[in-house]
C-alpha positions in Angstrom: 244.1 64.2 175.8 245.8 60.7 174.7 242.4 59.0 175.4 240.3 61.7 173.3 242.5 61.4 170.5 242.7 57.5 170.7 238.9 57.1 171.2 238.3 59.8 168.5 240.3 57.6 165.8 238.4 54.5 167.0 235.1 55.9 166.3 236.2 56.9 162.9 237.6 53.8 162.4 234.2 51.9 163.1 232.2 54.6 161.6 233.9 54.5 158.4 232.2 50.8 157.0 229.1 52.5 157.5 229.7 55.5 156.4 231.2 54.1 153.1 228.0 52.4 151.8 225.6 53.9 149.7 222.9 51.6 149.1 222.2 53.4 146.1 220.9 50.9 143.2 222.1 51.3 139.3 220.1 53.6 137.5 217.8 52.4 134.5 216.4 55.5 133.0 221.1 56.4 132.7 221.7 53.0 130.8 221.1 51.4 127.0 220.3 54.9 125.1 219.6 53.9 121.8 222.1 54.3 118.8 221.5 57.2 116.3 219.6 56.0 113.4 221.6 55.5 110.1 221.5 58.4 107.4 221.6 58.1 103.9 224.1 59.8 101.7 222.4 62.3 100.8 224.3 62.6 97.4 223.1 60.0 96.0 220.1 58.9 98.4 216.5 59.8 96.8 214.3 62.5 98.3 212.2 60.3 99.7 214.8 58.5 102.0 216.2 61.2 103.3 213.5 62.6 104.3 212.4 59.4 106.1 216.3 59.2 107.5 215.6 63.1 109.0 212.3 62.2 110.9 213.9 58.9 112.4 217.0 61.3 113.6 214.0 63.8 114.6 212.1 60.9 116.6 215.5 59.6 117.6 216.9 63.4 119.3 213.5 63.8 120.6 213.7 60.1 122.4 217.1 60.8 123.6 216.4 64.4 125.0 213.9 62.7 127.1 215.4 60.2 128.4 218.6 62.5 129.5 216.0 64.6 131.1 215.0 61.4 132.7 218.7 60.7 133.6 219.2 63.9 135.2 216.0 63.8 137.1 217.2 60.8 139.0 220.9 61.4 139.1 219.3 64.9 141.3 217.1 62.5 143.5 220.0 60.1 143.8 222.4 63.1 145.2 219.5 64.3 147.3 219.5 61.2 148.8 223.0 60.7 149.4 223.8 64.1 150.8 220.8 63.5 153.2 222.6 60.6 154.7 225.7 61.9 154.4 224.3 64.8 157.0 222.8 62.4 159.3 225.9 60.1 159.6 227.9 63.9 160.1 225.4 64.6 162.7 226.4 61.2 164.4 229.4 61.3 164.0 229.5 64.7 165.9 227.2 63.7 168.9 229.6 60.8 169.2 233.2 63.1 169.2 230.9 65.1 171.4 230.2 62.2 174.1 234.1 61.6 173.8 235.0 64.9 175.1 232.4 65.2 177.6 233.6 61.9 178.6 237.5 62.2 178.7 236.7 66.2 180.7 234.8 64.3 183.3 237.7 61.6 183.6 240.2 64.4 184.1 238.6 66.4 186.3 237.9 63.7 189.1 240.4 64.1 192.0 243.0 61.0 192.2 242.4 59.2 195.6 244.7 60.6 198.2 247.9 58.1 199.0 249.1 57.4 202.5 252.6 55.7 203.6 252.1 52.7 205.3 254.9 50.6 206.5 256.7 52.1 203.6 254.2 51.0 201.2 252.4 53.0 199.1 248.5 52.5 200.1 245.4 54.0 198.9 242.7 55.3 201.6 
């Protein structure tokens, strides 16, 4: 049982570089979203201006909306991705534990070799 455990805590151990990377590259559709357009006060602003200020804040929303639909797109692949490897390195991870066992049961079932007294030594046949 102390070799199961100890060779169960080793794979882990060398498993877990690889299961920490990612390889997942920054995002460019999630990055630099554009300011919001500066508004007028409408106070004292003509008619004219802030009209023009509500179809940049109009184009602007509309911009943005796309782009975070963009965002979210990815950021779905991305997790796809991920939880895709994340299986297959849980799926390895298992076979291995699974090798371990089979491994240390076949260890302790085999019969010690039979000992014999020799000369009052202890000798193995």
């Amino acid at each position: 049982m102390k070799v199961l455990l100890g060779a169960t805590a080793a794979v882990m151990l060398l498993a877990s570089p690889a299961l920490a990377q990612t390889g997942a590259a920054t995002t460019s559709s999630c990055q630099n979203f554009p300011a919001a357009p500066t508004v007028p006060d409408g106070a004292t602003a003509e008619r004219e201006a802030v009209q023009t200020a509500t179809d940049a804040v109009r184009a602007w929303d509309t911009d943005l909306q796309t782009r975070i639909a963009a965002c979210r797109a990815e950021i779905t692949a991305l997790n796809n991705a991920v939880n895709a490897q994340d299986t297959a390195r849980a799926q390895t991870v298992s076979n291995m534990a699974t090798e371990i066992q089979e491994f240390s049961a076949r260890a302790n079932s085999a019969t010690p070799p039979q000992r014999r007294e020799r000369g009052g030594v202890l000798t193995r046949q």
